[in-house]
C-alpha positions as CSV (number, residue, x, y, z in Angstrom):
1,X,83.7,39.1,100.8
2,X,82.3,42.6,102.2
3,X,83.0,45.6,100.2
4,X,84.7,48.1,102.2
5,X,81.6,50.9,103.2
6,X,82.3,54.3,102.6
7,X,82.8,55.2,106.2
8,X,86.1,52.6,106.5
9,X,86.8,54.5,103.1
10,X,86.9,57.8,104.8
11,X,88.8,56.7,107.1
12,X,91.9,56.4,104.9
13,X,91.1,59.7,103.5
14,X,94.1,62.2,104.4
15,X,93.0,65.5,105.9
16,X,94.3,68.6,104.7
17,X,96.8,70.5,106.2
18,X,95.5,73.9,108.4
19,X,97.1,76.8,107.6
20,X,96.9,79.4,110.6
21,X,97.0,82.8,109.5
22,X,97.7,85.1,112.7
23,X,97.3,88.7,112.3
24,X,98.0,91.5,114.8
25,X,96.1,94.6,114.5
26,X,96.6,97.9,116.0
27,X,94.2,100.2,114.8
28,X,93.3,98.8,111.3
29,X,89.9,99.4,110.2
30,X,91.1,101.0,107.3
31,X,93.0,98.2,105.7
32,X,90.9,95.1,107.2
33,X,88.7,94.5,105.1
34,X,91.2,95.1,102.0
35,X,93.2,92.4,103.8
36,X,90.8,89.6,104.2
37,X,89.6,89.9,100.8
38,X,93.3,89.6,99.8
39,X,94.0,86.6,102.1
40,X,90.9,84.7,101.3
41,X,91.8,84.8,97.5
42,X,95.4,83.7,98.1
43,X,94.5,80.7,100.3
44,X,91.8,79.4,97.9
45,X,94.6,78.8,95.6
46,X,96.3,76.4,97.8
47,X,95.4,72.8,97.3
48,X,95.5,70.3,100.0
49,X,94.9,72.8,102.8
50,X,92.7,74.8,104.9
51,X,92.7,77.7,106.7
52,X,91.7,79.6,109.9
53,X,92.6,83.5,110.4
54,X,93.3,84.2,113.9
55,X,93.3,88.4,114.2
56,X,94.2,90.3,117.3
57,X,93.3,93.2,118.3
58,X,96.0,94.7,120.3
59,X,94.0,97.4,122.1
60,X,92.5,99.4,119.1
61,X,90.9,102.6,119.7
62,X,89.0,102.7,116.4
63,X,85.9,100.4,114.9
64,X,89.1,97.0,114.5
65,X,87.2,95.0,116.9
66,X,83.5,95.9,115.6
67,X,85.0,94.7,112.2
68,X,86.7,91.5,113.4
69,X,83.5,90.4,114.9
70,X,81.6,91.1,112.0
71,X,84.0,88.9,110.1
72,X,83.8,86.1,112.8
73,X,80.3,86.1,112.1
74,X,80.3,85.8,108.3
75,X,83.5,83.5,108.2
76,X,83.7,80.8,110.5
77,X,87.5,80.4,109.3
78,X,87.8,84.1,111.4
79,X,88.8,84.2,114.7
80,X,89.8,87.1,117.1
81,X,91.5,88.2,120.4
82,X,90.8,91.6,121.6
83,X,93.3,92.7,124.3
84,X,92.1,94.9,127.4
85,X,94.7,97.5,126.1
86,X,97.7,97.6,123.9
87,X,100.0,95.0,124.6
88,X,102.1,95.5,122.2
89,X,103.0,93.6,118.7
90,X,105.2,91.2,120.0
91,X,102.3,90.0,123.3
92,X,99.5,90.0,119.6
93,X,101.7,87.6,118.1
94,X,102.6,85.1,120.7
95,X,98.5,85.1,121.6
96,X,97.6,84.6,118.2
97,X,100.1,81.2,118.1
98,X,99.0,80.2,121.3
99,X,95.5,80.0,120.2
100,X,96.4,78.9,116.2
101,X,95.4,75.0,115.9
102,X,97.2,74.9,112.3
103,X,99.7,72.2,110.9
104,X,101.7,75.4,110.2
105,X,101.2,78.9,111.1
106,X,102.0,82.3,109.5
107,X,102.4,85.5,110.8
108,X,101.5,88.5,108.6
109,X,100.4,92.1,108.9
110,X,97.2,93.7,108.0
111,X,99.1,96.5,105.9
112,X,99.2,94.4,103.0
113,X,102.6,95.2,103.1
114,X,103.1,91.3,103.5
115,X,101.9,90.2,99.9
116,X,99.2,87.3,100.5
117,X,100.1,85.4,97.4
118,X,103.4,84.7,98.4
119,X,101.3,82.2,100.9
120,X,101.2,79.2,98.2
121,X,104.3,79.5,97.6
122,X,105.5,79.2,101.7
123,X,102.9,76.6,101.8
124,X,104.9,74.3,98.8
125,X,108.5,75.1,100.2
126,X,107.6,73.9,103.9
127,X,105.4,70.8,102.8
128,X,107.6,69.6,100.0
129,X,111.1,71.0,100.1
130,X,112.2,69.7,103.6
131,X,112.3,73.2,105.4
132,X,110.7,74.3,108.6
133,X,110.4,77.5,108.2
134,X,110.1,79.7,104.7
135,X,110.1,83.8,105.3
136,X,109.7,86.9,103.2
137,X,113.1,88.9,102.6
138,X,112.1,92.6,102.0
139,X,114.7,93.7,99.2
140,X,113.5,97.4,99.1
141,X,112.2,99.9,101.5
142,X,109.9,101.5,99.2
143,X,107.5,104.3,100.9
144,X,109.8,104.6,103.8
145,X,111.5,107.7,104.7
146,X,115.7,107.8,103.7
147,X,116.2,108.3,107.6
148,X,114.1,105.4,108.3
149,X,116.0,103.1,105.9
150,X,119.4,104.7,106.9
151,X,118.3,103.6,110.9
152,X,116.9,100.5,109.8
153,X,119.5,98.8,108.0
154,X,122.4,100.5,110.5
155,X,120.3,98.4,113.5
156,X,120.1,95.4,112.0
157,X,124.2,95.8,111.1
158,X,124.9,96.5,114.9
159,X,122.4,93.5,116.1
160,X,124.0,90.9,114.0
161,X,127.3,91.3,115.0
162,X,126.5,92.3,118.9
163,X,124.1,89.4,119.3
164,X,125.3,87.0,117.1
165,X,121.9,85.6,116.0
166,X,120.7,85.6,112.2
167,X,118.4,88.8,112.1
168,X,119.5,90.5,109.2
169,X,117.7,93.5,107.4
170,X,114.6,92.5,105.4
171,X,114.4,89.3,107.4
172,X,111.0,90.0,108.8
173,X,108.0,88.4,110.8
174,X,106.6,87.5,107.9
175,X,107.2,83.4,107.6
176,X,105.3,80.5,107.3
177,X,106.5,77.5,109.7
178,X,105.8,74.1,111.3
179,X,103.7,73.3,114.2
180,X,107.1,72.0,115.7
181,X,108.9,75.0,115.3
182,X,105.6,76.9,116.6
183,X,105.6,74.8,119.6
184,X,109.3,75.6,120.5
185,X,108.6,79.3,120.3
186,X,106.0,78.7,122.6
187,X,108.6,77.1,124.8
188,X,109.9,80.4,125.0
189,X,107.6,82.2,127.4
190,X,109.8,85.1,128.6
191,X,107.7,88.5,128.9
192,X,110.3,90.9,127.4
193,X,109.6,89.1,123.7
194,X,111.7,90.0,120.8
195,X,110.2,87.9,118.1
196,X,112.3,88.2,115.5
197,X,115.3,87.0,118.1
198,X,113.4,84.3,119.1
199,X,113.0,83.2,115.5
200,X,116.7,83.0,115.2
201,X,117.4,81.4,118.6
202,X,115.0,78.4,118.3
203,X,116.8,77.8,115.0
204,X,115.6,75.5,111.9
205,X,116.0,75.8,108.5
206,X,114.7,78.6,107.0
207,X,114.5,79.7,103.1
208,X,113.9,83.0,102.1
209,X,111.7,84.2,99.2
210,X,112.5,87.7,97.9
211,X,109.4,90.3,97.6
212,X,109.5,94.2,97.2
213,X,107.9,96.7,99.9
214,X,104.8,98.4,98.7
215,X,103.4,101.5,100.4
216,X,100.4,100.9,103.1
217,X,97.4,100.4,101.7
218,X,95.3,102.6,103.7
219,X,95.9,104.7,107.2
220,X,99.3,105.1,108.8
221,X,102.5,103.3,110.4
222,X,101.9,103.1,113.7
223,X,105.9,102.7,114.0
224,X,107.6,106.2,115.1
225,X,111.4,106.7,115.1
226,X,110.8,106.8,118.9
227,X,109.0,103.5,119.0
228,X,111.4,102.0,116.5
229,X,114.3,102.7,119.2
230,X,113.0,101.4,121.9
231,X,111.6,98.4,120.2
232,X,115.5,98.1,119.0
233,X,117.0,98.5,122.6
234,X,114.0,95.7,123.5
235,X,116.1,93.6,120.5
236,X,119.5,94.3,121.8
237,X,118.8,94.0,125.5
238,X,116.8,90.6,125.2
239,X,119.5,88.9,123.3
240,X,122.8,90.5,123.9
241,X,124.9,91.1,127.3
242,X,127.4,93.1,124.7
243,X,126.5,96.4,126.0
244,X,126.9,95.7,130.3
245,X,130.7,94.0,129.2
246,X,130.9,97.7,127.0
247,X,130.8,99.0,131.2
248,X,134.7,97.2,131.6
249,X,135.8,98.7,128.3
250,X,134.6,102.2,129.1
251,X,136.3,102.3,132.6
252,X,139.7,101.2,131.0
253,X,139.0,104.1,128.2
254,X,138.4,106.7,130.8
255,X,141.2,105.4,132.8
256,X,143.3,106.2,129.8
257,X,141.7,109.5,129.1
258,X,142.8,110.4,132.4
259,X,146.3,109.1,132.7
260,X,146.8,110.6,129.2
261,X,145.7,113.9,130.3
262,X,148.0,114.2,133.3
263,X,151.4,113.1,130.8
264,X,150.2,115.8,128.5
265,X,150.0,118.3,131.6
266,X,152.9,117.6,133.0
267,X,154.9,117.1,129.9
268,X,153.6,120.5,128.9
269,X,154.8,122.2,132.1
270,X,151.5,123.4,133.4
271,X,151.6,121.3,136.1
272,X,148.0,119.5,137.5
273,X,146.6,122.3,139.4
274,X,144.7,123.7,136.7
275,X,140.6,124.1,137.4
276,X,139.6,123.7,134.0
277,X,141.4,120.2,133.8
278,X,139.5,119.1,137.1
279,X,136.6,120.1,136.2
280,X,136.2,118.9,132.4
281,X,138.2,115.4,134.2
282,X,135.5,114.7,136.5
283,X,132.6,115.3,133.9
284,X,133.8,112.9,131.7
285,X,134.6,110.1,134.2
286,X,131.1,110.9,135.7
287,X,129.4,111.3,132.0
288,X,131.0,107.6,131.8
289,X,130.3,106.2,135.0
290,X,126.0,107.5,134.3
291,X,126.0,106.1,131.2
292,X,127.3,102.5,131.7
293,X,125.1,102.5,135.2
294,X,121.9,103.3,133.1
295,X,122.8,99.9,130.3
296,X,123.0,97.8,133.8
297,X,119.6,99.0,135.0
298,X,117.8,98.3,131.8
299,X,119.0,94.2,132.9
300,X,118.4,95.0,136.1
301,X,115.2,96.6,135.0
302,X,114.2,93.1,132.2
303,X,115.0,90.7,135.2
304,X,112.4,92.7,137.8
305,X,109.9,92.2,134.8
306,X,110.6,88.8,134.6
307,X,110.5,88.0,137.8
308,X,107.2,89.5,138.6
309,X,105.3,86.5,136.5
310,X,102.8,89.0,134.9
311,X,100.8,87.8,132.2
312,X,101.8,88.7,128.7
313,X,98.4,90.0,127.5
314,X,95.1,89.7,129.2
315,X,91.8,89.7,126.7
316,X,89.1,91.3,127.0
317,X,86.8,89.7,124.5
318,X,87.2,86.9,121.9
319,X,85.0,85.2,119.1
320,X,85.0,82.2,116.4
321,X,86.6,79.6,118.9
């Protein structure tokens, strides 16, 4: 009888798994090279996988895509995406899973604010325990502002009930999931992108894994209050028609108002001739009638978006594919 040759032997060898780190950057070349070093000595303590880092560059304007080259160059595990201009977070992170190859795929910032060692941990919960998807819950906002906290955890509050999707506060984008809940997010191919809705609407099962906030590293937020509002109207109008059905409840309040006011006129004797009542009557149903009109035009506003079929990010350079 033959003995089996070491090729047919191969053959039967299982291949690890391929863990795909993605990595948006905006303006990082203060904490990159912090945060591969970090990464690298987290993933080398994972056995039975390998692992690709997929960085990109969401339209930098400082030395983050002379950096991620230079790391695509002395790691072939390093890969990158540089947009023509900034995209935005959400565009970063649906290129980087589009171009991930990984059995599972994790999204993580280059703060460091996303502790890397909690990534063999992820890796055992979704390989072993029977779950598609295992996340980081944030329990603290340490080295955020009390104004930032306050309007963080109030959002989250409204979006939960208004949307009805699991998004609660601390529930991040930091997760670790399969390729077959990666491949239904990709299913998802709507421009307006509200990642951390999408997470929720695609479903699976999730587990959470408790870790505390830690200041930046190095450099700055690039998250103002301002760009914190919009990106929570972007949450709210992307998975909620809650506030256009608020339009019906408002023209039944003013309604009210109004009726209300002329009882209390006439009641009172002065009669409904009064200029002051006029005017302050017709400011309110027009303050009203504004303000519902301008909820209807953001829809209107999301559909024209959609409708146009632009691409979600164009890039202007890549390497390490």
């Amino acid at each position: 009888m033959n003995k089996p040759t070491e090729a047919n032997n191969n053959k039967h060898e299982q291949r690890d798994d391929l863990i795909s780190v993605i990595v948006p950057c905006y303006n990082e070349e203060n904490v990159l090279s912090a945060f591969y070093r970090a990464a690298s000595d987290a993933v080398k303590d994972i056995e039975g996988a390998d692992c690709e880092f997929i960085f990109v560059d969401d339209g930098s304007r400082d030395r983050t895509p002379d950096i991620l080259q230079s790391l695509s160059y002395a790691d072939k595990r390093c890969k990158y995406l540089s947009f023509s201009r900034n995209f935005g977070k959400e565009a970063a992170m649906y290129a980087g899973l589009l171009n991930a190859s990984g059995d599972y795929c994790v999204f993580m910032d280059a703060d460091l604010q996303h502790p890397p060692q909690l990534l063999k941990e992820m890796y055992r919960v979704v390989k072993t325990e029977g779950y598609d998807c295992c996340g980081g819950l944030r329990e603290d906002r340490t080295g955020e502002s009390r104004v930032r906290s306050i309007l963080s955890r109030t959002f989250y509050h409204v979006i939960d009930k208004i949307c009805r999707l699991d998004m609660g506060n601390g529930k991040g984008d930091f997760r670790m999931f399969s390729r077959a809940m990666a491949d239904s997010i990709l299913e998802l191919k709507e421009y307006n992108r509200y990642m951390k809705g999408i997470f929720s609407f695609v479903g699976y099962e999730t587990k959470w894994i408790p870790f505390h906030n830690v200041e930046r590293s190095a450099g700055e937020t690039k998250w103002s209050i301002r760009a914190l509002f919009r990106y929570a109207l972007d949450g709210i109008f992307s998975f909620s028609s809650f506030p256009a059905s608020l339009s019906a409840v408002g023209g039944v309040i003013a309604l009210f108002i109004a009726a209300l006011t002329a009882i209390c006129s006439l009641v009172s004797g002065n009669g409904l001739t009064g200029t002051t009542l006029l005017i302050c009557l017709l400011f309110l149903l027009n303050g009203i009638q504004m303000f519902f009109i301008s909820i209807l035009g953001q829809y209107i506003s999301r559909e024209y978006a959609e409708s146009k079929k632009r691409p979600i990010y164009i890039v202007k350079k890549k390497g390490g594919f």
